[in-house]
VEXVOMI-830140 format. One record per residue: residue number from 1; residue in one letter; y, z, x of N, C-alpha, C in turn. Coordinates in Angstrom, 2 decimals, decimal comma. Example, Ala and Ser with C-alpha at 12.3 -4.5 7.8 and 13.67 -1.06 7.14 Angstrom:
<rs>
(r 1; a; (-5,69; 7,80; 13,19); (-4,50; 7,80; 12,30); (-3,30; 7,80; 13,20)) (r 2; s; (-2,25; 7,08; 12,85); (-1,06; 7,14; 13,67); (0,03; 7,87; 12,90)) 
</rs>
This chain:
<rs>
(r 1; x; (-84,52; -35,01; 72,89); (-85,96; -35,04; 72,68); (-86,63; -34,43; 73,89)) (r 2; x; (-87,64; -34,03; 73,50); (-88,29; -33,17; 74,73); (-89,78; -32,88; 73,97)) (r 3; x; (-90,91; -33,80; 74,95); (-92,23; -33,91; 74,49); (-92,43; -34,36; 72,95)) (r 4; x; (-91,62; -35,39; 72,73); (-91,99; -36,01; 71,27); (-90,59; -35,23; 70,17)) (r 5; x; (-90,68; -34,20; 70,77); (-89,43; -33,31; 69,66); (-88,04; -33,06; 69,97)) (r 6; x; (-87,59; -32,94; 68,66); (-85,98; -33,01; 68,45); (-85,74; -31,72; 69,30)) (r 7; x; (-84,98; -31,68; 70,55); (-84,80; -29,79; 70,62); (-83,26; -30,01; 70,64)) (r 8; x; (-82,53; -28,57; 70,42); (-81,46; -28,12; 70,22); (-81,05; -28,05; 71,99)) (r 9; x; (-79,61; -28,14; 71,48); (-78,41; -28,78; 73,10); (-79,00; -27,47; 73,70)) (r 10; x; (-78,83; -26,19; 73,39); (-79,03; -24,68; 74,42); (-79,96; -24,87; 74,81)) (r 11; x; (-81,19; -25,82; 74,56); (-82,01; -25,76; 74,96); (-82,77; -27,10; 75,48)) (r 12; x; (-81,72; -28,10; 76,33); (-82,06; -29,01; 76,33); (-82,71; -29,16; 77,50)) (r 13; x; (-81,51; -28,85; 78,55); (-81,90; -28,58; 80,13); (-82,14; -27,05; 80,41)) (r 14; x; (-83,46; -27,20; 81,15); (-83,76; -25,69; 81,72); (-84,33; -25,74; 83,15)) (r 15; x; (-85,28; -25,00; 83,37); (-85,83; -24,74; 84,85); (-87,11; -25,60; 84,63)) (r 16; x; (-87,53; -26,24; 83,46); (-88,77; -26,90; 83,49); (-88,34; -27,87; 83,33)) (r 17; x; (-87,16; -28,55; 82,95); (-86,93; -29,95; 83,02); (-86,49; -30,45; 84,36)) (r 18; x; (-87,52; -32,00; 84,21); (-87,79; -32,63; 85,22); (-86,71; -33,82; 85,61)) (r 19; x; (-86,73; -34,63; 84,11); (-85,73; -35,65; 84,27); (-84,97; -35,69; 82,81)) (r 20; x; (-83,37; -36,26; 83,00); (-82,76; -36,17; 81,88); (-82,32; -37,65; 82,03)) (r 21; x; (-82,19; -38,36; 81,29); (-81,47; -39,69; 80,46); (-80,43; -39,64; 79,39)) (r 22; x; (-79,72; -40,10; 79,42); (-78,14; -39,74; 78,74); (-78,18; -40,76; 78,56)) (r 23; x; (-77,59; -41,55; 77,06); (-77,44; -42,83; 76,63); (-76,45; -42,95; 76,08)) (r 24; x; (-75,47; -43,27; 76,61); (-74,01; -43,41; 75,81); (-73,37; -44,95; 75,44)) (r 25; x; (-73,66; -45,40; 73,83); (-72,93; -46,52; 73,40); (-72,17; -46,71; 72,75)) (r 26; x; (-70,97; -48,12; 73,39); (-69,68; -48,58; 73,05); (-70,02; -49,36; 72,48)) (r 27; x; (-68,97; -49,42; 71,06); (-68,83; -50,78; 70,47); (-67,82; -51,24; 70,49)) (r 28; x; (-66,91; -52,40; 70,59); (-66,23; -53,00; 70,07); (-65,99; -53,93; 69,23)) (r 29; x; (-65,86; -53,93; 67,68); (-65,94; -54,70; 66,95); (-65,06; -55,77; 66,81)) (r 30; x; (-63,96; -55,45; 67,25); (-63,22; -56,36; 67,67); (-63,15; -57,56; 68,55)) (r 31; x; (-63,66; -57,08; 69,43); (-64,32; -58,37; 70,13); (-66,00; -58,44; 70,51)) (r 32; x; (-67,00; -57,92; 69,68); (-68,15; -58,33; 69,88); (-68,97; -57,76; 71,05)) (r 33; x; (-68,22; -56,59; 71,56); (-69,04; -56,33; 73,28); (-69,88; -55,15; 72,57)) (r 34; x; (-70,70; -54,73; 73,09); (-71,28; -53,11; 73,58); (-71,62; -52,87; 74,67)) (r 35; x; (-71,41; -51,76; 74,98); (-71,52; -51,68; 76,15); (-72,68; -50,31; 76,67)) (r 36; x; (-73,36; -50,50; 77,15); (-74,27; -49,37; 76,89); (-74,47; -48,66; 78,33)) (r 37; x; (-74,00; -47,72; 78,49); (-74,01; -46,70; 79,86); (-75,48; -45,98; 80,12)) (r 38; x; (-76,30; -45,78; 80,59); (-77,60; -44,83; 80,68); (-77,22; -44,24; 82,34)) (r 39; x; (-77,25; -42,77; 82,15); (-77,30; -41,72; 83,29); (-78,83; -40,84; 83,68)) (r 40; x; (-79,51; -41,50; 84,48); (-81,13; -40,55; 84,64); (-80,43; -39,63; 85,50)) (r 41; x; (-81,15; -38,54; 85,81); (-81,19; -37,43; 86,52); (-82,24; -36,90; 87,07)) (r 42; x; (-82,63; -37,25; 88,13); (-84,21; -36,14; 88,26); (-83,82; -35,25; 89,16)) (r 43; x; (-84,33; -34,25; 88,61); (-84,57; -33,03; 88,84); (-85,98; -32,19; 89,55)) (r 44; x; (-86,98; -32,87; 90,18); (-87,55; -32,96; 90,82); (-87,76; -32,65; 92,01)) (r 45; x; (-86,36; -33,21; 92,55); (-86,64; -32,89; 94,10); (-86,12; -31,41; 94,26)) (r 46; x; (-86,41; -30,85; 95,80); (-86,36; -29,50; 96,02); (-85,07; -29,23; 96,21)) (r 47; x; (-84,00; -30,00; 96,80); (-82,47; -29,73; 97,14); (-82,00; -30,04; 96,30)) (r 48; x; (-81,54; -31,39; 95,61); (-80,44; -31,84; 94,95); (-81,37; -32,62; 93,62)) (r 49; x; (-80,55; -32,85; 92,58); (-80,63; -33,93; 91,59); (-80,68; -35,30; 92,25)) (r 50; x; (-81,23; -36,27; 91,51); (-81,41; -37,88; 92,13); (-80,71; -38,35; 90,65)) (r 51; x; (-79,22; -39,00; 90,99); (-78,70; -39,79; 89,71); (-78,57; -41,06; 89,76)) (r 52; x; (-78,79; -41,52; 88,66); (-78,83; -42,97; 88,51); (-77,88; -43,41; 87,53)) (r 53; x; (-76,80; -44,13; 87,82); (-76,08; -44,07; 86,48); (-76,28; -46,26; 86,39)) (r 54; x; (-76,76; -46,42; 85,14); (-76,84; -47,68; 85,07); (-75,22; -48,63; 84,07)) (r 55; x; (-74,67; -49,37; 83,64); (-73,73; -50,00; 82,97); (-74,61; -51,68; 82,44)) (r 56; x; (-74,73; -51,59; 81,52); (-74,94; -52,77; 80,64); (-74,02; -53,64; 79,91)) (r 57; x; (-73,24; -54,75; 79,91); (-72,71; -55,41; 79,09); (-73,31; -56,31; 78,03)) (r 58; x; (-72,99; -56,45; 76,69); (-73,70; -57,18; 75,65); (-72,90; -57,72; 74,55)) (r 59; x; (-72,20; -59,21; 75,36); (-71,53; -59,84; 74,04); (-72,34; -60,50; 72,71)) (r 60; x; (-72,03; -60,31; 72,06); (-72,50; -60,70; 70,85); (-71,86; -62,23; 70,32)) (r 61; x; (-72,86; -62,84; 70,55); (-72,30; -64,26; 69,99); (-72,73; -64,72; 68,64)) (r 62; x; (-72,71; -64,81; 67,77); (-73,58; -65,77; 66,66); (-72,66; -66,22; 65,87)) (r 63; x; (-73,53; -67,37; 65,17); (-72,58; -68,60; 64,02); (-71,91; -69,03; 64,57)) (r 64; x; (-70,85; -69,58; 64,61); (-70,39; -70,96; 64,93); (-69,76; -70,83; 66,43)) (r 65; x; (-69,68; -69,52; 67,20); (-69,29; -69,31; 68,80); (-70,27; -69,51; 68,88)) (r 66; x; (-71,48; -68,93; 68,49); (-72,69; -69,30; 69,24); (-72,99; -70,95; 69,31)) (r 67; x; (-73,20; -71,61; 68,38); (-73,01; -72,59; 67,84); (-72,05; -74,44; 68,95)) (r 68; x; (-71,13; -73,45; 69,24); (-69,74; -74,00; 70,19); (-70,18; -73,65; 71,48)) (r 69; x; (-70,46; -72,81; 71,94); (-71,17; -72,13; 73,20); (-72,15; -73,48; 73,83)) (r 70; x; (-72,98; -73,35; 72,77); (-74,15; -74,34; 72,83); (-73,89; -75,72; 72,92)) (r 71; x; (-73,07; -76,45; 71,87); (-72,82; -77,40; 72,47); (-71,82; -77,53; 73,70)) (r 72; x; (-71,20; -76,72; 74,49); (-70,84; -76,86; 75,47); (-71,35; -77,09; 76,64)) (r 73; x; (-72,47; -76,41; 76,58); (-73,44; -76,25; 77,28); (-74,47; -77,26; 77,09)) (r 74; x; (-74,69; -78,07; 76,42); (-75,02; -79,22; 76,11); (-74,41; -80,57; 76,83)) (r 75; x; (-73,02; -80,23; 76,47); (-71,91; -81,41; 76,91); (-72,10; -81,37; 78,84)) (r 76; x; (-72,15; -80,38; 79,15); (-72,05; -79,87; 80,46); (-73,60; -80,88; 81,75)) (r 77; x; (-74,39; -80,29; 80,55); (-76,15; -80,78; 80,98); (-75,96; -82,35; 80,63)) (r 78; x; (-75,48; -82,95; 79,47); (-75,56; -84,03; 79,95); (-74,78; -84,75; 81,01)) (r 79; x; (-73,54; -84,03; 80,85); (-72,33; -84,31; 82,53); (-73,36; -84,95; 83,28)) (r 80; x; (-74,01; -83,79; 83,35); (-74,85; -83,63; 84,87); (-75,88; -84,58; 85,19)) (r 81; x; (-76,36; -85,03; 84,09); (-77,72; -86,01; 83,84); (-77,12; -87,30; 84,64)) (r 82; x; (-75,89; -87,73; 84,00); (-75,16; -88,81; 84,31); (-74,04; -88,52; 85,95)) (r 83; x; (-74,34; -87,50; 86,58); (-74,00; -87,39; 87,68); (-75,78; -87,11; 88,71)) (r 84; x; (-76,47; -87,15; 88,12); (-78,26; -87,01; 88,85); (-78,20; -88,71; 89,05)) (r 85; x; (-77,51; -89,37; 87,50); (-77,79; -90,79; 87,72); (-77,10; -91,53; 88,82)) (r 86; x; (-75,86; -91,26; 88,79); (-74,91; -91,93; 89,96); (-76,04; -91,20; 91,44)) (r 87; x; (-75,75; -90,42; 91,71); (-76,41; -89,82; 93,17); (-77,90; -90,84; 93,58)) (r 88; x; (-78,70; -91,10; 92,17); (-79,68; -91,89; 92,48); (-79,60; -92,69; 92,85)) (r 89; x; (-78,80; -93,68; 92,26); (-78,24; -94,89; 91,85); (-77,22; -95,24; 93,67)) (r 90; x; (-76,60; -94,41; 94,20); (-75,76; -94,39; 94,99); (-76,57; -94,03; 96,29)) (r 91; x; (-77,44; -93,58; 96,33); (-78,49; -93,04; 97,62); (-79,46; -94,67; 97,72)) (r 92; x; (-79,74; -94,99; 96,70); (-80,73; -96,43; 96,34); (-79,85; -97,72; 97,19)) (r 93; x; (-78,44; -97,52; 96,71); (-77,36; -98,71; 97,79); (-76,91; -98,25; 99,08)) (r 94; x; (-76,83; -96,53; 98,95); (-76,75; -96,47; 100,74); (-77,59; -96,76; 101,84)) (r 95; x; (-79,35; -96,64; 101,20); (-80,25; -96,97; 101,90); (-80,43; -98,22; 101,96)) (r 96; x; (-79,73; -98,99; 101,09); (-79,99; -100,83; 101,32); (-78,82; -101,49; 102,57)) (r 97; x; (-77,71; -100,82; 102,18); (-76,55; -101,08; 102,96); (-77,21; -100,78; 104,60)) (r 98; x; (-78,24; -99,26; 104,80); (-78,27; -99,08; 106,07); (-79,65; -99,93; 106,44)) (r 99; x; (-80,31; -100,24; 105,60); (-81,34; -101,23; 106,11); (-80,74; -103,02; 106,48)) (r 100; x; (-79,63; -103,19; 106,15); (-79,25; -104,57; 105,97); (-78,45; -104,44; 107,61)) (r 101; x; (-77,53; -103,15; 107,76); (-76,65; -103,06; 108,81); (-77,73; -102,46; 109,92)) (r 102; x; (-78,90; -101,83; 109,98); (-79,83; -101,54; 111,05); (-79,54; -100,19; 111,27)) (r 103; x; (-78,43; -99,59; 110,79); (-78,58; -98,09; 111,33); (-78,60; -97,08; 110,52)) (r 104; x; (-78,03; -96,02; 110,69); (-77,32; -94,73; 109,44); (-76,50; -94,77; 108,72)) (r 105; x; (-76,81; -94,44; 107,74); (-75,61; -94,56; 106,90); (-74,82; -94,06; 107,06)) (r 106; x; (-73,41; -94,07; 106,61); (-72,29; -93,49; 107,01); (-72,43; -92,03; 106,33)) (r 107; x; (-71,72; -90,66; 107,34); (-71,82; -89,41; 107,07); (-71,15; -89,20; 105,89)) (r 108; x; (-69,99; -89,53; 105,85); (-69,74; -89,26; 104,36); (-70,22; -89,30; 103,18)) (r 109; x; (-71,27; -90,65; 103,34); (-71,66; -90,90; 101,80); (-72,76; -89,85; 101,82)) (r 110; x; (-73,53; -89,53; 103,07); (-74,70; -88,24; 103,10); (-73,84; -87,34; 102,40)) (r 111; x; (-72,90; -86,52; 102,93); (-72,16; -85,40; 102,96); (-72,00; -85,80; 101,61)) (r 112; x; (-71,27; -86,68; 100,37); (-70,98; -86,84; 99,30); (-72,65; -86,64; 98,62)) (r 113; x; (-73,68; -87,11; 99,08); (-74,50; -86,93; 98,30); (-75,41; -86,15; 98,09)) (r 114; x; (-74,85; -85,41; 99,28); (-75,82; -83,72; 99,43); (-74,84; -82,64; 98,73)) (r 115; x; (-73,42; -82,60; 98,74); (-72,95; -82,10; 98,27); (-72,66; -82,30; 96,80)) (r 116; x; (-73,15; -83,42; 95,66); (-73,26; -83,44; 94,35); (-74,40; -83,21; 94,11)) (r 117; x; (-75,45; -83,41; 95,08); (-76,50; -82,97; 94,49); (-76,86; -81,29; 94,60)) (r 118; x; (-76,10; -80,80; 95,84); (-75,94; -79,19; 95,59); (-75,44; -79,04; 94,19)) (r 119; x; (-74,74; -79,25; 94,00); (-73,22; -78,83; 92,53); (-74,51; -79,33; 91,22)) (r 120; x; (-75,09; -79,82; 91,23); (-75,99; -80,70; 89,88); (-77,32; -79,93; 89,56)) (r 121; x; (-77,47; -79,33; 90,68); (-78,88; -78,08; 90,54); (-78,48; -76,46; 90,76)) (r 122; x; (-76,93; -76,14; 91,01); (-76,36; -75,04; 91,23); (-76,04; -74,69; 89,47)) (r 123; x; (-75,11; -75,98; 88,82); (-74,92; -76,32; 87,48); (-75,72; -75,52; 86,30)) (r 124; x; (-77,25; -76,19; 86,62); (-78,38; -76,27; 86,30); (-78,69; -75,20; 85,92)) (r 125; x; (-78,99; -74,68; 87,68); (-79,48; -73,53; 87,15); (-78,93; -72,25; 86,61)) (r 126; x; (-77,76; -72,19; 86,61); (-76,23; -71,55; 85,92); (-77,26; -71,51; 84,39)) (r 127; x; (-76,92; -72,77; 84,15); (-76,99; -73,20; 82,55); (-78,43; -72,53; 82,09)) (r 128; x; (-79,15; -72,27; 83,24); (-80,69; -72,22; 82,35); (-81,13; -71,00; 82,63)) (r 129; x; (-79,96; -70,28; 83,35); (-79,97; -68,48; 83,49); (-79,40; -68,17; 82,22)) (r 130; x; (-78,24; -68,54; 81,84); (-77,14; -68,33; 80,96); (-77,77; -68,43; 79,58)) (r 131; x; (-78,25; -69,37; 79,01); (-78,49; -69,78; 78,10); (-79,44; -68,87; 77,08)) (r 132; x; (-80,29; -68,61; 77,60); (-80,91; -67,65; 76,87); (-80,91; -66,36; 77,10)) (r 133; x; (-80,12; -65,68; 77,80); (-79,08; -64,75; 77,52); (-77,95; -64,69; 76,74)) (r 134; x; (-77,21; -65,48; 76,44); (-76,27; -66,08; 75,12); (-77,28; -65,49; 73,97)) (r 135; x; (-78,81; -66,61; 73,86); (-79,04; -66,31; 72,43); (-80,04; -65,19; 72,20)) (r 136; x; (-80,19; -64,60; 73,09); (-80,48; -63,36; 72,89); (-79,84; -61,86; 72,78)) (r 137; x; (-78,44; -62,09; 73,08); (-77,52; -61,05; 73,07); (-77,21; -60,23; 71,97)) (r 138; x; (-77,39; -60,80; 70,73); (-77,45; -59,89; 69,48); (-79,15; -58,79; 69,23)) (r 139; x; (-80,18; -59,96; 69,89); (-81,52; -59,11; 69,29); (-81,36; -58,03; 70,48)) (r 140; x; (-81,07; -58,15; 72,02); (-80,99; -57,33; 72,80); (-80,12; -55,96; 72,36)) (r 141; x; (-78,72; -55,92; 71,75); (-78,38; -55,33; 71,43); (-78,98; -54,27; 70,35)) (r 142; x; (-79,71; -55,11; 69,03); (-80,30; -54,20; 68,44); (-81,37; -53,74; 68,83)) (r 143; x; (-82,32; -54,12; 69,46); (-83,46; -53,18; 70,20); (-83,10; -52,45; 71,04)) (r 144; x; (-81,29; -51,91; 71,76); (-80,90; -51,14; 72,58); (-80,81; -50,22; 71,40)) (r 145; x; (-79,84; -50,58; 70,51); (-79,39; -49,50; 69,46); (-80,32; -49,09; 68,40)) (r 146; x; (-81,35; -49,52; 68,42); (-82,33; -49,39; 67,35); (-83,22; -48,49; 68,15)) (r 147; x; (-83,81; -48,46; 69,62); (-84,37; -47,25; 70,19); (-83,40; -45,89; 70,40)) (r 148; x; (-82,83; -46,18; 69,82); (-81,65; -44,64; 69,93); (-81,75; -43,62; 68,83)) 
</rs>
């Protein structure tokens, strides 16, 4: 395409073209990927071309992987709910233990409870990047392949 129109390959790149985009897509039906490559080129500058070559991956999940996905990811978040609860629950008796004994609490139980509570919001936010990328991976795909 060139200014709205279909033009022919001899005449794709010339001395007036500025920038080129190359869109090359994989399918695998076999296992659900596409994979979609895009190469810009500008042609612009006075010495050399400026290339950009980009790589996209796009599994396709739906019906019952999707389905299984989800409740995994489910099973996972509530893990976690019930590990937010212990940390609460366990920070609430370390601070009684160190008010009863007059000093600090012991480093370990800090170190144990800074370090589950790292892992419980690292989890988290995994799950709540992930997730709607999962269920968007089929419409993404067709609005890649459908602008083509």
């Amino acid at each position: 395409w060139r200014n709205g129109r279909l033009t022919d390959t001899v005449d794709f790149v010339d001395v007036l073209t500025e920038n080129v985009e190359v869109v090359f897509v994989f399918f695998t039906p076999t296992f659900g990927i596409t994979s979609v490559m895009t190469v810009l080129a500008d042609f612009s500058g006075s010495l050399a071309a400026n290339v950009d070559v980009q790589l996209a991956h796009y599994e396709i999940i739906e019906g019952e992987s999707l389905g299984l996905y989800m409740f995994a990811q489910i099973v996972v978040l509530a893990s976690i709910g019930f590990m937010i609860m212990d940390i609460v629950l366990g920070c609430r008796e370390t601070i009684k233990e160190a008010r009863c004994n007059g000093g600090w609490p012991d480093a370990s139980r800090i170190f144990k409870t800074f370090t589950d509570s790292a892992i419980a919001v690292m989890v988290i936010v995994f799950i709540a990047y992930r997730i709607p990328s999962k269920r968007s991976s089929a419409g993404e795909t067709d609005r890649i392949l459908g602008a083509l």
